[in-house]
C-alpha positions in Angstrom: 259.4 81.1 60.7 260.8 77.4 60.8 260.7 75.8 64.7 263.7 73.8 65.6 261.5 70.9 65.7 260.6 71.8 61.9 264.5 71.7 60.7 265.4 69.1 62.3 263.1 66.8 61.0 263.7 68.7 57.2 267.2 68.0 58.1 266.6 64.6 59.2 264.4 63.6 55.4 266.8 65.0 53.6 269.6 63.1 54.8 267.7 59.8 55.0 266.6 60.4 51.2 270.0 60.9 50.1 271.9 58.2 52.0 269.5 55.6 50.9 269.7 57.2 47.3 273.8 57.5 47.3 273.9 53.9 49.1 272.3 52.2 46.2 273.8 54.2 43.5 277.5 53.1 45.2 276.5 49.7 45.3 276.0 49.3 41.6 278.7 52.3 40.8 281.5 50.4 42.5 281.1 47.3 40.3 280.8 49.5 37.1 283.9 51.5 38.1 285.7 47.8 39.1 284.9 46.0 35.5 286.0 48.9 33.5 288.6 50.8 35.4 290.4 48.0 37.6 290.7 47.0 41.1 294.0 48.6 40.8 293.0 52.4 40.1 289.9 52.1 42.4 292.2 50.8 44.8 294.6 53.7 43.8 291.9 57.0 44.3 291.3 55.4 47.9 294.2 55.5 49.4 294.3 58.7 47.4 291.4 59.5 49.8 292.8 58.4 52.7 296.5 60.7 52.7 294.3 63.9 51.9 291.9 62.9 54.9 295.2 63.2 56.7 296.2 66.4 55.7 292.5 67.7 56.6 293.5 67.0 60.1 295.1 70.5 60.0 291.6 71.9 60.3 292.1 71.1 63.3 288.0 71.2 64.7 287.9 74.7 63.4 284.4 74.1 62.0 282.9 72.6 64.9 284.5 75.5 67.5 282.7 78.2 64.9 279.3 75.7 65.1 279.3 76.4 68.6 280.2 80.2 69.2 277.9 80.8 65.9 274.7 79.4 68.2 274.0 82.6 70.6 273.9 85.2 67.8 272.4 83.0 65.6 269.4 83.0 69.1 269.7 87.0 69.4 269.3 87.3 65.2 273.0 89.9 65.9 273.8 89.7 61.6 276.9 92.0 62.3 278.0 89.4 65.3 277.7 86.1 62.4 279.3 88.5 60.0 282.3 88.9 62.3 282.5 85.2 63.4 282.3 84.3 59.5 285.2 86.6 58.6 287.1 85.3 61.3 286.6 81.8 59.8 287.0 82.3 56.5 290.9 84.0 57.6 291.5 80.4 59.9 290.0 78.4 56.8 292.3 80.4 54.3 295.7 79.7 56.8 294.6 76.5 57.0 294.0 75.7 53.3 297.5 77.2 52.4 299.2 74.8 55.0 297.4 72.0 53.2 298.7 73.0 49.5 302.1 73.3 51.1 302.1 69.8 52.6 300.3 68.4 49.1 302.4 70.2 47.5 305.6 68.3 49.5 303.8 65.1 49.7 304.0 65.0 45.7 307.2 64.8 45.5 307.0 61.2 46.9 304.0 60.0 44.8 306.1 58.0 43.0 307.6 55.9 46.1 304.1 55.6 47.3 302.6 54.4 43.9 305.6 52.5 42.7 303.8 49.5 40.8 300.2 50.4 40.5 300.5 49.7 36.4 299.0 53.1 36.2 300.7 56.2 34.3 303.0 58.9 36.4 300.8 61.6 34.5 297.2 60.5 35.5 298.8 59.7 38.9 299.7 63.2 39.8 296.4 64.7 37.8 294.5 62.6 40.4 296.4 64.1 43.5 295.9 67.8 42.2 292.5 67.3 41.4 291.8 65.6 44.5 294.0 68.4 46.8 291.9 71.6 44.6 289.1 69.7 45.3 290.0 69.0 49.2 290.8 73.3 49.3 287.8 74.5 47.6 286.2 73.8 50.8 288.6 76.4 52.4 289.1 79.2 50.2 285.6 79.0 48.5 283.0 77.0 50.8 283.4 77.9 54.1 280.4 80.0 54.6 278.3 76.7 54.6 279.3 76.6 58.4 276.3 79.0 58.9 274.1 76.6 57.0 274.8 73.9 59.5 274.8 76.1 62.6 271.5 77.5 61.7 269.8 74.5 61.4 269.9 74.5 57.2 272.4 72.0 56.6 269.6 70.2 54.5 270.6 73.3 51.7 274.4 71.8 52.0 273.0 67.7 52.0 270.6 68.5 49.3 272.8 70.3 46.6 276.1 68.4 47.4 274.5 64.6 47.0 272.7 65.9 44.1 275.6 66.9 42.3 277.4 64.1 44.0 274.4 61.5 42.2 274.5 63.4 38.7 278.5 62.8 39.1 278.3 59.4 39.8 276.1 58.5 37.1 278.1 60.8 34.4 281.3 58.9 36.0 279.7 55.6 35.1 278.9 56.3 31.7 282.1 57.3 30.9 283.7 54.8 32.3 281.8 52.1 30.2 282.2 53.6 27.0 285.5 55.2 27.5 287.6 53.0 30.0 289.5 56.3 30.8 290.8 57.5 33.7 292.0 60.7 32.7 287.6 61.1 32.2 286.7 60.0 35.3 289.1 62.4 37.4 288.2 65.1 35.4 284.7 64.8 36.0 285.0 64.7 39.5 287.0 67.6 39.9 284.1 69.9 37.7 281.2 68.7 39.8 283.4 70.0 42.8 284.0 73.1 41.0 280.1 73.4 40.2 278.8 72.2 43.4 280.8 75.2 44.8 279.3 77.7 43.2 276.0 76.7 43.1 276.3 76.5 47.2 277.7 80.0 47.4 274.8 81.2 44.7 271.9 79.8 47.6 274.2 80.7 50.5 273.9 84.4 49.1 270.3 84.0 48.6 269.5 82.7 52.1 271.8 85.4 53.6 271.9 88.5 51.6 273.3 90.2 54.1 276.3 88.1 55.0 279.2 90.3 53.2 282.5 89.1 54.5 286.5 89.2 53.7 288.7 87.1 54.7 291.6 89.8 55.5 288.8 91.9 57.9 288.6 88.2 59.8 292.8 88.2 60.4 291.8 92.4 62.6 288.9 90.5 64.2 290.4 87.3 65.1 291.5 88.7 68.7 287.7 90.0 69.5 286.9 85.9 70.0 289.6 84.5 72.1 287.1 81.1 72.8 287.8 80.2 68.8 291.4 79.9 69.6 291.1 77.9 72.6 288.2 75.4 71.3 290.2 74.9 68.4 293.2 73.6 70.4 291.1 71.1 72.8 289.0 69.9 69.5 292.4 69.4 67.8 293.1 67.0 70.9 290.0 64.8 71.1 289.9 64.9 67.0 293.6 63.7 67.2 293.3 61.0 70.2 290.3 59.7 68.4 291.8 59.3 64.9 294.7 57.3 66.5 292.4 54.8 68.3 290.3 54.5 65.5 292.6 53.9 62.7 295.0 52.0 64.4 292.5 49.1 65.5 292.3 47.4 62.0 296.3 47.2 62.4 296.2 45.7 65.7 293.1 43.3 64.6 295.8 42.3 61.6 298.6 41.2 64.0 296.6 39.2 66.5 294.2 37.6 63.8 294.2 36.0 60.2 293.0 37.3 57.1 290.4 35.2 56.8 289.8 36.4 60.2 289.6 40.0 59.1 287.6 39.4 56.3 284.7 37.7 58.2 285.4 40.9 60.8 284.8 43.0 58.3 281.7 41.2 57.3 280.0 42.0 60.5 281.6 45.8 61.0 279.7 46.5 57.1 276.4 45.6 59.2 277.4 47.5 62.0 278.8 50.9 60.1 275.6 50.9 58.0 273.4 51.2 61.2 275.7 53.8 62.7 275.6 55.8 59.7 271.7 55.4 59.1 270.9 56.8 62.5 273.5 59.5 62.7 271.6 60.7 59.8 268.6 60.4 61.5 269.0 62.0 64.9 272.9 64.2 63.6 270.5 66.6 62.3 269.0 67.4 65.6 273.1 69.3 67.0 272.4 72.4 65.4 268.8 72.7 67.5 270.3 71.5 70.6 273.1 74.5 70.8 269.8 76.9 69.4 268.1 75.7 72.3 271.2 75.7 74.8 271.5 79.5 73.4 267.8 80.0 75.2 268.7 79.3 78.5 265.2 77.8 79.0 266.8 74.7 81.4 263.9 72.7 82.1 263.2 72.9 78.1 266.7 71.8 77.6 266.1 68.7 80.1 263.4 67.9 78.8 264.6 67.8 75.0 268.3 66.1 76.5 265.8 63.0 78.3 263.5 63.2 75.0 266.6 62.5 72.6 268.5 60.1 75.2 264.9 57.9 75.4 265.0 57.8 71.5 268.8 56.7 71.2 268.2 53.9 73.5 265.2 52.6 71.9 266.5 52.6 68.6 269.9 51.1 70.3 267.3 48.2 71.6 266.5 47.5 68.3 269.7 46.9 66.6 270.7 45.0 69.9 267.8 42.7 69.6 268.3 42.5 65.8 271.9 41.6 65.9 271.5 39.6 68.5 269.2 37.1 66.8 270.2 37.5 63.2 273.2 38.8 62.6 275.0 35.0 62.4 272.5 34.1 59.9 272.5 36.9 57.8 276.0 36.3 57.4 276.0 32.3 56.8 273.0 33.4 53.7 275.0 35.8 52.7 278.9 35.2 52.0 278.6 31.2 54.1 279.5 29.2 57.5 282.7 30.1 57.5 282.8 33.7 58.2 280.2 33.5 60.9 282.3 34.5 63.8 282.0 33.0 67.7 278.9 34.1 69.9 281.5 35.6 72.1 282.8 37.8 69.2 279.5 39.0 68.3 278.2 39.4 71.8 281.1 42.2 72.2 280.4 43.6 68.8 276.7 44.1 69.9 278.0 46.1 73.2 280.2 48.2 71.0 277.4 49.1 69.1 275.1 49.6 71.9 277.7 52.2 73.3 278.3 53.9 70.0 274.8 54.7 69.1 273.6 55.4 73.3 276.4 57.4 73.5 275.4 60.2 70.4 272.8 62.4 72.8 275.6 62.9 75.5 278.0 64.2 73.0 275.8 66.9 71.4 274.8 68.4 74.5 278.7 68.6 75.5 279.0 69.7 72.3 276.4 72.8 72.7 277.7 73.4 75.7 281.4 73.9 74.6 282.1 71.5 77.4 285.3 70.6 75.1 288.2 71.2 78.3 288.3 67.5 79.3 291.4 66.8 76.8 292.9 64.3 79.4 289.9 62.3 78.8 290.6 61.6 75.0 294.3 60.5 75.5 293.3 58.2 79.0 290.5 56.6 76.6 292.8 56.2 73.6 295.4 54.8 76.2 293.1 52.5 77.7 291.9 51.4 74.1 295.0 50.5 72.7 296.6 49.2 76.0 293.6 46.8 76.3 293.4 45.9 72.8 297.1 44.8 72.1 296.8 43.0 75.7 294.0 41.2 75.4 294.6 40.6 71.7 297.2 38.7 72.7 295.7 36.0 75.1 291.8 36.1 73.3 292.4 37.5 69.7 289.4 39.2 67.6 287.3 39.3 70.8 290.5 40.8 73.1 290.9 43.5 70.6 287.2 44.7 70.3 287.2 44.7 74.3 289.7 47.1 74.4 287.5 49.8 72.5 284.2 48.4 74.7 286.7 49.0 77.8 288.2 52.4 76.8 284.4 53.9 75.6 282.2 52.1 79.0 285.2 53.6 81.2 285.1 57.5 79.7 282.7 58.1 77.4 280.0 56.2 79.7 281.2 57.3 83.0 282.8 59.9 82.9 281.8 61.6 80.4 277.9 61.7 81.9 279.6 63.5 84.8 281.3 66.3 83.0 278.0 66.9 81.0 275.5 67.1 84.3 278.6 68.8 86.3 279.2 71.7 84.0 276.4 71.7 81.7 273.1 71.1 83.4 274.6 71.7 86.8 272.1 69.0 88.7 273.4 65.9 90.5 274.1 62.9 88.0 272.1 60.3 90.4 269.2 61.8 87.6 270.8 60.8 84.6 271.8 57.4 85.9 267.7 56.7 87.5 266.6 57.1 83.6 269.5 55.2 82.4 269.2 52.4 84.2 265.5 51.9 83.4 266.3 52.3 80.0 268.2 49.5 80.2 266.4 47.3 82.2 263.6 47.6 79.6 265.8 47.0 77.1 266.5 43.8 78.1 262.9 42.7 79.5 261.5 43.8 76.1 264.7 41.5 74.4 263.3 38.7 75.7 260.1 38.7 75.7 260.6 39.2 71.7 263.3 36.4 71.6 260.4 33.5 73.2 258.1 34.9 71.2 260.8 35.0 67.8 261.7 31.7 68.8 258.2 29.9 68.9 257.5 31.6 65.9 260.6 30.7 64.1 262.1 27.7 65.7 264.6 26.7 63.3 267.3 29.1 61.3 266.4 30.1 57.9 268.1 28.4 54.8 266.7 31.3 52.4 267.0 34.9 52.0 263.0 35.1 51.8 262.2 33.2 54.8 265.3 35.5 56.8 263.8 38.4 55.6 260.0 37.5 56.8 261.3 36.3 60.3 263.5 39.4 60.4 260.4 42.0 60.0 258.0 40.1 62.0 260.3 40.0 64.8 261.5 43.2 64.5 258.0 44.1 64.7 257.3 42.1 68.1 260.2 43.9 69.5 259.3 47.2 68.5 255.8 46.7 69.9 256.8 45.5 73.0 259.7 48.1 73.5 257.8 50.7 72.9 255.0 49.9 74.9 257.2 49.3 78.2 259.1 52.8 77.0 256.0 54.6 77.0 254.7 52.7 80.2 257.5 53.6 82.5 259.9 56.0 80.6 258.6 60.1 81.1 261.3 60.5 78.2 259.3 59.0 76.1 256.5 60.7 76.8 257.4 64.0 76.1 258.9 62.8 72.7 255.5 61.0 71.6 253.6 64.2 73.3 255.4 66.4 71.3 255.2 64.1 67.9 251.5 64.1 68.1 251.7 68.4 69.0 253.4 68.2 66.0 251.3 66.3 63.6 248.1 68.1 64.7 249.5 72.1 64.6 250.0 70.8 61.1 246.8 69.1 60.4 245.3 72.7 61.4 247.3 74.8 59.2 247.0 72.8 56.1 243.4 72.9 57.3 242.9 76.1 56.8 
C-alpha cells in the first residue's frame, strides 16, 4: 500500500510532467490557432471561457467541502461512509448542473448583444457556447466521482488522463486548423475529447473503486445525515466569492489609474510571476489531500512536524524566486520585449512582496483547509475590503505601485496575521509565539542568504547582460550560489528543515532496499 509520502510525490511528477508538456505545446498552439483562425475567434472562445467560469461559481466550494469530510473515512477505510458522501455529491452536483444549464440557457439569449461585431457567424457562435456549457456540465452529471480521486491522494489518475487527452486534442486541434481554417472543426473537436475524457475517467474510477455504486436520487434521502456539507458549502461560497471580486477586479482598477502601455509592461512582469505560482502549486498542491489524511490520524506531533516541514520548504523556494526576481527580473524583461516596459524598482520591489506572500502563504491554507477551519467568513470580505479600499486609494496618489500595495496590504494584514492565529487557535491548539519563532528565522535567513548571493552575483557578474546566453549563464550560476547558501543556513539553523531532508533521505534509502531485493 502507497504512503502519503509516496502519492504525493506521484502526484507531484505527474503534475510537473504535464504542465511543462501542456506549457510548451500552448506556446506554439496559440500561434498556430492565431495565423489560421484569427485573433478575433481566439479572442472570442476566451471570453467564452471567462462567462462560463462565472456561472461555475454556483458550485459554490461544493468540491472542496466533500475533499474535506471525505478525509476521515477515507483514514478508517468505512466504503459504505464514501459511498454515502459520494451520493450525496453527486445529488448537490446534479442541482447545481441544472442551475447552470438554466442560466446558459438564459444567457443565450443575449449572445448576440455580447458578440455584436466579432465578423464571426451567429451559428458557430451559439455551437461554441453549447459546446462549451455540455462540456462545463459533464463535470456535474458525469464526473463528479473524481472528487474521491483527489481526496484519496490519486488525483495523478485525474492529471494524467485529462492533460493526455487535453495534448492529443491540442495537437488534433492544430492540424485542423492548418489544413482546414475551420472553426466549426475546432469546436467540435474539443467538445469529443470532453466527451471521451469522461468516460475513460469513469472506466479507471470504476476500476480503482469497484465497490463505489452510487445514485444520485439515494444522495437527495442522505443529504440530511451530513449537516457539515451544508454549512462548509455556504462559508466556501463566501471566501470563494470575496476572493473572485478582489481578484478580478484589480486589472480594472490597474486600467483606470495607469496607461496601456503601462498595463502591458504590468502584464509582462505578472506572466513571470503567474508562471512561478503555477509551477510550485504543482509542486507542493499535491501534498492537500495527505495533509487532511494525516489530520484524519490525530497523530499531533506528526502533524507539526509535517505543517513546519512543508512551511520550511515554501519559504525556501519563496527565497529563491525572491532573490531571482530581485536581480533579474528587470533584465529579463529589457532582453526580452525592450527598455521600455521595464517597470520602476519600486514597482518591482512590491511585485516581489506579493509574490513572497502568495507562495509563503500556500502551507497555512492547507492545513486550515484539512482542518475545516473555513468559519472565519468576516476575514474574506475585511481583506477584499482592505484590498480594494487601498488599491483605488493609493492608485490614485502612486499609480501601478499604489494599486499592487493594496493586495500586499489586504494579504500581510489577514492572510499573514490573522490567518496564522485562526490556524494555531483552532487547529493545532498551541500558542502562535511558535509559529512566529520559526517564521521569523526563516526570514532572517532569507535575507542573509540574499545577500550574501547578491556580492557574490555581483563580483561575478558586474555588469547587465546584453544577450540571452550570457542572462541565462549568470541566471543559473547565481541561482546556484543562492541555493547553496540558502540551504546550507536552512539546514544549519531551521529543525524544519531537518526533518524534511531526514525524511527525503528515509525515503530514498527504504527504496534503495526494496528495489534491492
Amino acid at each position: 500500500m502507497e504512503s502519503r509520502v509516496q502519492k504525493s510525490v506521484l502526484n507531484a511528477k505527474v503534475n510537473l510532467i504535464f504542465y511543462f508538456a501542456i506549457l510548451i505545446l500552448s506556446f506554439f498552439s496559440r500561434r498556430i490557432f492565431l495565423d489560421n483562425l484569427g485573433a478575433d475567434f481566439i479572442g472570442f472562445t476566451g471570453t467564452l471561457s471567462n462567462l462560463l467560469g462565472f456561472l461555475n461559481l454556483a458550485e459554490l466550494g461544493i468540491a472542496s467541502a466533500i475533499g474535506y469530510v471525505l478525509y476521515q473515512p477515507l483514514f478508517d477505510g468505512d466504503q459504505k461512509q464514501i459511498i454515502k458522501i459520494i451520493s450525496v455529491f453527486g445529488y448537490l452536483y446534479k442541482v447545481v448542473g441544472l442551475i447552470i444549464l438554466t442560466a446558459g440557457c438564459i444567457l443565450s439569449l443575449f449572445l448576440t448583444l455580447i458578440f455584436p461585431n466579432t465578423g464571426i457567424d451567429t451559428g458557430i457562435i451559439y455551437f461554441a457556447f453549447f459546446s462549451y456549457l455540455t462540456s462545463s456540465l459533464i463535470g456535474y452529471f458525469a464526473n463528479y466521482k473524481q472528487t474521491l480521486l483527489a481526496a484519496d491522494q490519486r488525483n495523478y489518475i485525474v492529471t494524467a488522463y485529462f492533460q493526455s487527452a487535453s495534448i492529443v486534442r491540442i495537437c488534433i486541434q492544430m492540424i485542423v486548423a492548418y489544413k482546414t481554417k475551420s472553426y466549426f472543426w475546432w469546436i467540435l473537436i474539443d467538445l469529443c475529447f470532453g466527451i471521451i475524457h469522461s468516460i475513460i475517467l469513469n472506466w479507471k474510477i470504476n476500476k480503482v473503486y469497484p465497490w463505489l455504486k452510487t445514485r444520485s436520487k439515494d444522495g437527495r434521502k442522505l443529504v440530511k445525515e451530513f449537516p457539515q456539507i451544508l454549512k462548509f458549502t455556504r462559508q466556501l461560497f463566501i471566501h470563494k466569492i470575496a476572493g473572485f471580486i478582489q481578484f478580478q477586479t484589480n486589472p480594472f482598477i490597474i486600467y483606470a489609474f495607469t496607461s496601456l502601455s503601462t498595463v502591458a509592461a504590468y502584464g509582462n512582469y505578472m506572466m513571470i510571476i503567474n508562471n512561478l505560482l503555477n509551477f510550485v502549486n504543482k509542486f507542493l498542491g499535491s501534498t492537500e489531500a495527505a495533509i487532511g489524511n494525516l489530520i484524519a490520524s490525530k497523530d499531533s506531533r506528526k502533524i507539526l512536524n509535517v505543517f513546519y516541514e512543508l512551511t520550511s520548504l515554501r519559504y525556501f523556494i519563496a527565497g529563491m524566486e525572491v532573490f531571482g526576481l530581485f536581480a533579474f527580473s528587470s533584465m529579463f524583461i529589457s532582453l526580452w520585449v525592450g527598455e521600455e516596459f521595464v517597470l520602476s524598482s519600486m514597482t518591482v520591489n512590491i511585485m516581489i512582496v506579493y509574490i513572497f506572500l502568495m507562495q509563503t502563504r500556500g502551507t497555512n491554507d492547507q492545513f486550515i483547509y484539512g482542518y475545516g477551519l473555513f468559519g472565519d467568513i468576516w476575514a474574506a470580505f475585511v481583506e477584499m475590503g482592505i484590498s480594494l479600499g487601498c488599491a483605488i486609494t493609493l492608485g490614485y496618489f502612486y499609480g501601478l505601485p499604489g494599486v499592487i500595495s493594496g493586495g500586499v496590504i489586504g494579504m500581510t494584514l489577514i492572510v499573514y496575521l490573522w490567518k496564522p492565529y485562526y490556524l494555531f487557535s483552532r487547529g493545532f491548539k498551541i500558542h502562535l509565539w511558535h509559529y512566529w519563532k520559526a517564521i521569523l528565522k526563516l526570514i532572517l535567513l532569507i535575507l542573509l542568504s540574499s545577500y550574501i548571493a547578491m556580492r557574490i552575483k555581483d563580483l561575478m557578474f558586474p555588469k547587465p547582460s546584453t544577450h540571452f546566453l550570457d542572462f541565462f549563464v549568470g541566471a543559473i550560476v547565481s541561482a546556484i550560489i543562492y541555493g547553496v547558501i540558502s540551504f546550507g543556513l536552512f539546514y544549519l539553523f531551521d529543525r524544519g528543515t531537518k526533518f524534511f531532508v531526514n525524511r527525503l533521505f528515509s525515503q530514498i534509502l527504504k527504496r534503495g532496499k526494496s528495489s534491492g531485493k
